[in-house]
C-alpha positions as CSV (number, residue, x, y, z in Angstrom):
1,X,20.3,-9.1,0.3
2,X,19.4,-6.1,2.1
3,X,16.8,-4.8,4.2
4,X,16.8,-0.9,5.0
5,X,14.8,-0.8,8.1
6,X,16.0,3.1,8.8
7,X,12.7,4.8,7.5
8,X,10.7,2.6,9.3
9,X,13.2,3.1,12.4
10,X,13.1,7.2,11.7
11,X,9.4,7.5,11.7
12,X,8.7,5.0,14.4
13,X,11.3,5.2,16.9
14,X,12.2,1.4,16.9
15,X,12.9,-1.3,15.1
16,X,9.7,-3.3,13.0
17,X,8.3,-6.2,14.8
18,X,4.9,-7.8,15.5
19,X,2.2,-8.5,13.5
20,X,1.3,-5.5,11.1
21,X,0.1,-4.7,7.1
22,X,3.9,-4.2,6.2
23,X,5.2,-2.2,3.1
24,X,8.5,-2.8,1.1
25,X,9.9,-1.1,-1.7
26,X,12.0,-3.6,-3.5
27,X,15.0,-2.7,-5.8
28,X,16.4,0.4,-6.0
29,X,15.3,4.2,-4.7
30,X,14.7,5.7,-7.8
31,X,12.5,2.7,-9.6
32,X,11.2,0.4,-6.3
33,X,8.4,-2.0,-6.8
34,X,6.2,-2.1,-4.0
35,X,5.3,-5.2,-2.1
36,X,2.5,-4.6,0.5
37,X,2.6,-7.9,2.6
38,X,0.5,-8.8,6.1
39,X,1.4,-10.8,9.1
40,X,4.1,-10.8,11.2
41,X,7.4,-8.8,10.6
42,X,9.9,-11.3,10.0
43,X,7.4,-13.5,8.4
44,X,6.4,-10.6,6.1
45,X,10.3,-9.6,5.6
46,X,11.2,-13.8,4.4
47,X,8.6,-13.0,1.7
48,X,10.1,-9.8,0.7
49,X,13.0,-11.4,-0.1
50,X,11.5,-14.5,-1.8
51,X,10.0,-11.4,-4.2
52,X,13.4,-9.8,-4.8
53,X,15.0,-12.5,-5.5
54,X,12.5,-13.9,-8.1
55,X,12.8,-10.1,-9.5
56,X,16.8,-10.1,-9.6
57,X,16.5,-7.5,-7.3
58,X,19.0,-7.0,-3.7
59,X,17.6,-4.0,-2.1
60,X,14.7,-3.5,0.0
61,X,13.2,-1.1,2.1
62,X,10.9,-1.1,5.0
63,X,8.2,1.9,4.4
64,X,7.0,3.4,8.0
C-alpha cells in the first residue's frame, strides 16, 4: 500500500502529524475517492487503508 504524503508535505512544509480533520484521496489521480477522516494522523492514515483495501484500491494520497 501506499501513502503519498508529498502534497501535504509541499503545501505544509512538514510531514502530517497530530490531531487534525485529515483528507485522503484513495486510488488513483485521475478517478480518487475521497475519504475525509478526523483524529490523529496515523490513526486517521490506519483507516485510510482499511478503506482501500476494502475498495481493492493501493494508492493514497494525503490532501494539504
Amino acid at each position: 500500500m501506499t501513502v503519498n504524503t508529498k502534497p501535504y508535505e509541499k503545501v505544509h512544509g512538514k510531514k502530517p502529524k497530530g490531531s487534525w480533520f485529515w483528507a485522503f484521496h484513495i486510488g488513483p489521480e485521475n478517478d480518487p475517492i475521497p475519504a475525509y477522516i478526523p483524529g490523529r494522523f496515523h490513526e486517521a492514515k490506519r483507516v485510510a487503508v482499511e478503506q482501500a483495501r476494502e475498495l481493492g484500491e493501493e494508492n493514497i494520497t494525503v490532501l494539504p
